[in-house]
KEVOBA-269671 format. One line per field, with one value per residue (C-alpha): residue number from 1; residue in one letter; x, y, z. Coordinates in steps of 0.5 Angstrom, whole numbers, plus 500, padded with zeros to 3 digits. Example, Ala and Ser with C-alpha at 12.3 -4.5 7.8 and 13.67 -1.06 7.14 Angstrom:
2
num	[1,2]
residuo	[a,s]
u	[525,527]
v	[491,498]
w	[516,514]
This chain:
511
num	[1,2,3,4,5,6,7,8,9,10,11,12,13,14,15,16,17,18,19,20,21,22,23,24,25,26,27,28,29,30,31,32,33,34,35,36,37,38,39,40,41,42,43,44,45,46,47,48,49,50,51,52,53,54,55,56,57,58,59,60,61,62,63,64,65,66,67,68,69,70,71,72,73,74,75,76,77,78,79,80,81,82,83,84,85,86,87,88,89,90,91,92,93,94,95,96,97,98,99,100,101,102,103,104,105,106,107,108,109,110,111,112,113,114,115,116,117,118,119,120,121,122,123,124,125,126,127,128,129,130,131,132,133,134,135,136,137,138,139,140,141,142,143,144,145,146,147,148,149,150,151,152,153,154,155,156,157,158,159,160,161,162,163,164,165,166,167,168,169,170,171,172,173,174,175,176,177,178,179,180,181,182,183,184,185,186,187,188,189,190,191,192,193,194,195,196,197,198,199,200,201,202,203,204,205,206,207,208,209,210,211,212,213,214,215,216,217,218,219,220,221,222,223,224,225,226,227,228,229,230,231,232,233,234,235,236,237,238,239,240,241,242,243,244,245,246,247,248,249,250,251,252,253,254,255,256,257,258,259,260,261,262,263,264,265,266,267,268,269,270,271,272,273,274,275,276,277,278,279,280,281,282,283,284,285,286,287,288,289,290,291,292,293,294,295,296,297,298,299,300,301,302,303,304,305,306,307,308,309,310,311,312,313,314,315,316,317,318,319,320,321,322,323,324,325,326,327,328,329,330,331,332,333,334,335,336,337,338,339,340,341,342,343,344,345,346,347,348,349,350,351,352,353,354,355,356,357,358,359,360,361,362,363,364,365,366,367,368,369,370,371,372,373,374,375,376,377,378,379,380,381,382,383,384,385,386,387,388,389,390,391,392,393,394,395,396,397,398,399,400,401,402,403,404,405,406,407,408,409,410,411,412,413,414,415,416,417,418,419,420,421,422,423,424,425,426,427,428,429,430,431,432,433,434,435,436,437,438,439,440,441,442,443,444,445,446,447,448,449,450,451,452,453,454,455,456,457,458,459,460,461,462,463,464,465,466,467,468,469,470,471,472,473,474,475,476,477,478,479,480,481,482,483,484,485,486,487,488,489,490,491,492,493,494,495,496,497,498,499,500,501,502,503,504,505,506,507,508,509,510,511]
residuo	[x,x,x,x,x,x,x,x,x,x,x,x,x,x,x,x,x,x,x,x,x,x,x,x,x,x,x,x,x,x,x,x,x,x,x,x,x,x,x,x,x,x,x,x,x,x,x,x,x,x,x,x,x,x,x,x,x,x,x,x,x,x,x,x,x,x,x,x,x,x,x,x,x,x,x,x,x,x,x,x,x,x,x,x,x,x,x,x,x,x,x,x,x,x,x,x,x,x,x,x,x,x,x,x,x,x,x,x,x,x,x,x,x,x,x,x,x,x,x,x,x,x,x,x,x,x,x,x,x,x,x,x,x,x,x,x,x,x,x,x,x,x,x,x,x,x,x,x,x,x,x,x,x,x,x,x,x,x,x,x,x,x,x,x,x,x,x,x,x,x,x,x,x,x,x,x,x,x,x,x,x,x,x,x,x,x,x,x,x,x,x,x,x,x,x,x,x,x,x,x,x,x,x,x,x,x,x,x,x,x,x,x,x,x,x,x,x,x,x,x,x,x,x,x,x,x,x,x,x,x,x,x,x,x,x,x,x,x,x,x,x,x,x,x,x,x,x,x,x,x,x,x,x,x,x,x,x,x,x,x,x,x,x,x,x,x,x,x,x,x,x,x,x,x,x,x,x,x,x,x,x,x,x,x,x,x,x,x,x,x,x,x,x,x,x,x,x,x,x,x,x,x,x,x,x,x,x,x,x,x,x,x,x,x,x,x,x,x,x,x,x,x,x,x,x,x,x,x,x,x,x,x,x,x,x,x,x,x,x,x,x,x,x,x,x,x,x,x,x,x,x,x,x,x,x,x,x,x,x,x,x,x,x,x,x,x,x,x,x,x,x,x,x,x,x,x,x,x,x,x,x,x,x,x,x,x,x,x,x,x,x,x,x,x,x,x,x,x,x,x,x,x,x,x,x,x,x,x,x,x,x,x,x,x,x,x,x,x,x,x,x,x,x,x,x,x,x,x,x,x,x,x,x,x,x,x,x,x,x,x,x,x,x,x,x,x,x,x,x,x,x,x,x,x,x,x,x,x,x,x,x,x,x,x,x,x,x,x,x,x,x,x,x,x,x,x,x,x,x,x,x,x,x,x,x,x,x,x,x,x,x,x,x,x,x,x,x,x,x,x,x,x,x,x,x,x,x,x,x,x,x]
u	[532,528,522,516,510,505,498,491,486,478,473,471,478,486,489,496,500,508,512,520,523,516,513,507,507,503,496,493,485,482,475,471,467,472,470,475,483,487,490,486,484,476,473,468,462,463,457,456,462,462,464,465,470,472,472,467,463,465,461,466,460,461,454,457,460,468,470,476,479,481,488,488,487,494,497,495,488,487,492,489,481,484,487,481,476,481,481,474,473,478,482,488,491,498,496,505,504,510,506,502,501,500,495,497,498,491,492,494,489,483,476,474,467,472,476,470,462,457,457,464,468,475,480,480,485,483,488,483,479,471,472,466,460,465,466,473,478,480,485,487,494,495,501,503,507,512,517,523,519,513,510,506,504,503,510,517,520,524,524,527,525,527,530,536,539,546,548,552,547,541,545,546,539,537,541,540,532,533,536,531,524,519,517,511,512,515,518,519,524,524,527,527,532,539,544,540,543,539,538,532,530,528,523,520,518,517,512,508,508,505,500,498,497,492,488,488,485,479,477,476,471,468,463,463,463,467,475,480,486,486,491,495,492,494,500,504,503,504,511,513,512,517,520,527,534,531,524,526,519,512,507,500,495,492,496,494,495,503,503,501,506,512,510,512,518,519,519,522,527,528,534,528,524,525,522,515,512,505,502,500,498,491,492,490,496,495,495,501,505,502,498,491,495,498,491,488,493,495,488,485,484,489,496,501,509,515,517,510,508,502,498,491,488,483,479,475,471,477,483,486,489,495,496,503,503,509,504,507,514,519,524,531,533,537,533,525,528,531,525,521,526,526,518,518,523,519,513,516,517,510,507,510,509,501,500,502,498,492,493,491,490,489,491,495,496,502,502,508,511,512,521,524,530,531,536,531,526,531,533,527,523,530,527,521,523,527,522,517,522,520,513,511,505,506,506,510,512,512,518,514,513,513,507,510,506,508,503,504,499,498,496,489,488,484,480,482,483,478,479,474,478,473,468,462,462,461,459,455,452,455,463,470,477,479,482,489,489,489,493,500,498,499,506,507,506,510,517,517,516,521,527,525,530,529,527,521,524,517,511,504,498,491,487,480,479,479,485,488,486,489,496,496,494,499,505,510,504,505,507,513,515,515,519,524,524,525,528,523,516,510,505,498,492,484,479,473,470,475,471,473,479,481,487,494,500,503,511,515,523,529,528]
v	[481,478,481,478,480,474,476,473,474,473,475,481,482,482,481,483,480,484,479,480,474,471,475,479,486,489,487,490,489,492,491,492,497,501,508,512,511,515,520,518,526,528,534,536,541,545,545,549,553,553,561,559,553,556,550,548,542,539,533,527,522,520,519,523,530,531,536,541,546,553,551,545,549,551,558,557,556,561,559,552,555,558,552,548,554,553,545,546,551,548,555,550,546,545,541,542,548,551,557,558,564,564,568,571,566,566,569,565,567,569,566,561,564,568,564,559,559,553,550,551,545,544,540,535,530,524,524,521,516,516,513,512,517,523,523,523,529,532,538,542,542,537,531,525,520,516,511,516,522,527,531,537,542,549,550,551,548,542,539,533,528,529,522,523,527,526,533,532,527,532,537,532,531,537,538,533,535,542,539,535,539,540,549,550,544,542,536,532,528,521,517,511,516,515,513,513,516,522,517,513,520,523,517,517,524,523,517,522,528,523,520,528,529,524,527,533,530,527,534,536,531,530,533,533,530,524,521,524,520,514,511,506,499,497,491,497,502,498,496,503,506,500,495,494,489,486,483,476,473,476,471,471,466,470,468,475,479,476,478,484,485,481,488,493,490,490,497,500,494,489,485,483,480,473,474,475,467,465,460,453,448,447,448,456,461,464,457,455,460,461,468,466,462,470,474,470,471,477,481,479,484,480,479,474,475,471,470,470,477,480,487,488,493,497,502,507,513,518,515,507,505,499,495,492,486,481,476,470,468,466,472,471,477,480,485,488,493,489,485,491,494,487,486,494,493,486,490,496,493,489,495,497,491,492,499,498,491,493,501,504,512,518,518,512,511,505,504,500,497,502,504,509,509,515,512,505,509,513,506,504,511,510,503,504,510,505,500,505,508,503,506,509,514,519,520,523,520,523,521,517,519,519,513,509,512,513,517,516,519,517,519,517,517,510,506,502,494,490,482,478,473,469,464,461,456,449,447,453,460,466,466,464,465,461,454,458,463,457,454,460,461,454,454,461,458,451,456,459,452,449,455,457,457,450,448,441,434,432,436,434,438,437,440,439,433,437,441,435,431,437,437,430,430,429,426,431,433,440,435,432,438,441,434,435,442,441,435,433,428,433,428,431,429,430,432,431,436,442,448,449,454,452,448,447,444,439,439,435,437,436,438]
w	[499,494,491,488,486,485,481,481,476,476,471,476,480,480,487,487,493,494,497,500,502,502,508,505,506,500,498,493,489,483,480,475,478,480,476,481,482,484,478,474,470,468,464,470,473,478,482,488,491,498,501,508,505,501,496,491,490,482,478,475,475,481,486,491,489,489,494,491,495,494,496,492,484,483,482,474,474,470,465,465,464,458,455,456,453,447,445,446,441,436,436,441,437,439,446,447,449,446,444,449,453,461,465,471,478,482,489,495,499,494,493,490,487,483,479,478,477,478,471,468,466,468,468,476,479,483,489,494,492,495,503,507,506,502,495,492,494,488,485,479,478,475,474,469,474,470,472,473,472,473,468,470,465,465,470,469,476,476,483,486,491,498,498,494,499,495,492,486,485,485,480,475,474,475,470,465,466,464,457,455,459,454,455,459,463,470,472,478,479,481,487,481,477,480,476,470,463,460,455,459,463,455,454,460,459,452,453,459,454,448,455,456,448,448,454,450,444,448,451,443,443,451,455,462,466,463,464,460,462,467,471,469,470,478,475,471,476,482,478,476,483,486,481,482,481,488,484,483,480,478,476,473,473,467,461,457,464,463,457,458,464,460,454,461,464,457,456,463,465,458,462,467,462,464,471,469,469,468,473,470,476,478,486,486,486,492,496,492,495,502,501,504,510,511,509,514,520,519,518,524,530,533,529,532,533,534,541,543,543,539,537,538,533,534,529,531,526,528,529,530,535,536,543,544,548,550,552,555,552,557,559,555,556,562,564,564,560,555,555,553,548,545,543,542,536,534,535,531,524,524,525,519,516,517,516,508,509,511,507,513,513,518,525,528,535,538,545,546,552,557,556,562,559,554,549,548,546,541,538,538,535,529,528,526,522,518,518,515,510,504,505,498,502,505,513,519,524,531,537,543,549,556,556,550,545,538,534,526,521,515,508,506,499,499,502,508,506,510,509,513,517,522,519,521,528,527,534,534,532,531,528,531,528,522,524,520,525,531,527,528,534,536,532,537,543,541,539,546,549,546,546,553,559,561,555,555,553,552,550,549,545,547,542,538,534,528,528,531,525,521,524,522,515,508,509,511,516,520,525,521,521,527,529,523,527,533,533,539,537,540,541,539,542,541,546,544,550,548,544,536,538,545,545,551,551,557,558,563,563,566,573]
């Protein structure tokens, strides 16, 4: 599989485009106005505590208040406070804890009005960013994430990631980490960290301890509210949360943006130097590798598939829902069933697909075809789980059930990506579908025309003036190359009385 990672630079934002073997599944956006990322570390107020939340309201500079939960103050709150109260005062001057003495663990199920009072400064990390009308969701116990390694302070526990399910192999780390642990400090072992030598683990945990010194510093000199330690930029968080041997390119259209990318890849993969490359040519380097095509079909209520199916996704307050549908594809398979199974499967993995795209959070509600044999909805629960296995953000997927229904919920720590896909209507008021968007839909439906049962020797498109004009622009036009494919002319005729968007097909065949 081949992995790209095309990045687009302006003087306000960086869009960041994940690319497998040229398909988009990941996009990504950073701004300038962003205060607020998830990691990111502040010195913080507490404000009002809430006894009947049991939580508390902390100030971290935002216009809305960050919420923290009792739950989510970790066990060694009190060791945390007295650090804190220590860099503060200057009496704290060793930040590496060597000699640090903890404070007993804060009850599992005490109150929060007795650990913290309004107006007390703590540590607090942003693990959701603000969505909506709430404010960030935030939580003490802290971690430093390193490519291979997580770093959490005023711990002792070495932990492994559930998905290193090789025993010797969890041994072996768990081992090699207890040789190089810093005291005070727990470690949380990457998936990332298989096979790798000690060697490379010690500078990773190294490189986070200096990260955790520096934070310290900033305290001595802070008041609250005020950020202490920021997450990596989006480029090398994105990069050390999924780089691998599979990365074939990552290209910049900002030449000091490259450089800085190519001083990362440096550090963590020296090998892979070379494929970081900055964009020269004048066209826009999300056309030239066909990103703003994909953005416009595949954030739109409706998402195309191959074979003529498609979604319908719908989003509410509370939930959002995904409707599967066959559409009018010709039926190849032997069976209903089969049918079914085969577009649940398609279905499946653009669900995946679009969950990742989109970042979509909360409850997920899949209504696929309906399947009556016990052993397809199975296969089909199992492809989905694959699909959704190279997903980074939480979720649990539940089996489906006698309806069709596969209920998914998913970890929302940012906003959900919204990308506006219609445009203003040239023939009227009002907005209708980008011309793109026709444009796949057309594709779509000429496929299933072409590779149908009883197949067309001669198909005629009828289409508005514009989009006719369109198919036919440039040499290779869209329709060279649908004769390249099919090897088949496919007339395109323009209709003048046909609205912007509407278009059909005429075929003659055999019979």
């Amino acid at each position: 599989m081949k992995t790209e990672l095309i990045i687009r630079s302006s003087s306000s934002d960086i869009d960041f485009a994940l690319l497998k073997d040229g398909k988009l599944i990941e996009l990504n956006k950073e701004t300038n106005e962003n205060k607020i990322s998830v990691g990111d570390v502040f010195l913080a107020k507490i404000g009002k505590t809430l006894t009947g939340l049991n939580a508390a309201f902390v100030n971290v500079g935002y216009q809305k208040d960050g919420f923290l939960h009792y739950h989510d103050l970790g066990v060694q709150l009190l060791s945390l406070s007295k650090f804190i109260k220590g860099v503060n005062t200057g009496k704290q001057k060793d930040f590496t804890l060597k000699n640090f003495h903890f404070e007993k663990d804060i009850l599992k199920d005490g109150k929060i009005g007795d650990v913290l009072k309004t107006g007390q400064n703590t540590l607090v990390q942003i693990v959701k960013e603000p969505i909506s009308t709430k404010g960030p969701r935030l939580n003490s116990e802290l971690s430093i994430a390193g490519r291979f390694l997580v770093l959490v302070p005023f711990s002792n526990r070495i932990s492994v990631s559930q998905k290193i399910e090789d025993p010797k192999e969890k041994e072996r780390l768990k081992r090699l980490i207890k040789s190089i642990k810093p005291k005070n400090f727990g470690v949380i072992i990457r998936t990332v960290a298989i096979d790798k030598k000690v060697a490379e683990l010690d500078r990773d945990l190294q490189n986070s301890l200096e990260r955790w010194v520096a934070m310290c510093k900033q305290i001595r000199r802070a008041d609250a509210p005020t950020k202490v330690l920021s997450e990596l930029n989006r480029a090398s968080s994105i990069l050390r949360d999924v780089f691998n041997d599979s990365f074939t390119n990552i290209i910049v259209d900002d030449e000091a943006l490259s450089v800085e990318i190519k001083d990362y890849i440096q550090e963590i993969a020296p090998s892979k130097e070379s494929i970081v490359k900055f964009h020269k040519s004048k066209m826009p380097i999300f056309e030239k590798y066909g990103i703003e095509r994909q953005i416009k079909t595949a954030f739109g209520k409706t998402v195309s598939m191959s074979k003529g199916a498609y979604l319908v996704i719908e989003h509410t307050e509370a939930l959002h829902v995904i409707d599967v549908n066959s559409g009018n594809r010709s039926n190849k398979a032997k069976s209903q069933a089969d049918t079914a199974l085969e577009v649940n499967m398609i279905a499946a993995s653009e669900v995946a697909r679009q969950l990742q795209l989109r970042d979509m959070g909360g409850i997920i509600v899949v209504d696929f075809i309906d399947m009556h044999k016990a052993e397809d909805r199975q296969k089909l629960y199992g492809h989905l789980k694959k699909e959704m296995s190279h997903d980074r953000t939480k979720h649990k997927i539940l089996p489906p059930s006698k309806f069709g229904l596969i209920q998914i919920t998913r970890q929302r720590v940012r906003p959900e990506l919204v990308i506006k896909t219609k445009e203003p209507n040239p023939n009227g008021t009002g907005e209708i579908e980008a011309p793109i968007v026709v444009i796949d839909k057309i594709e779509q439906e000429l496929d299933r025309i072409i590779n149908s049962d009883n197949g067309a020797n001669k198909v005629v498109l009828h289409t508005h003036p514009f989009i006719a004009a369109y198919l036919k622009q440039g040499f290779p036009s869209i329709q060279n190359r649908w004769f390249l494919k099919y090897k088949k002319w496919i007339k395109v005729l323009p209709r003048d009385a046909f609205q912007y968007l509407q278009y059909s097909f005429d075929k003659t065949n055999d019979k």
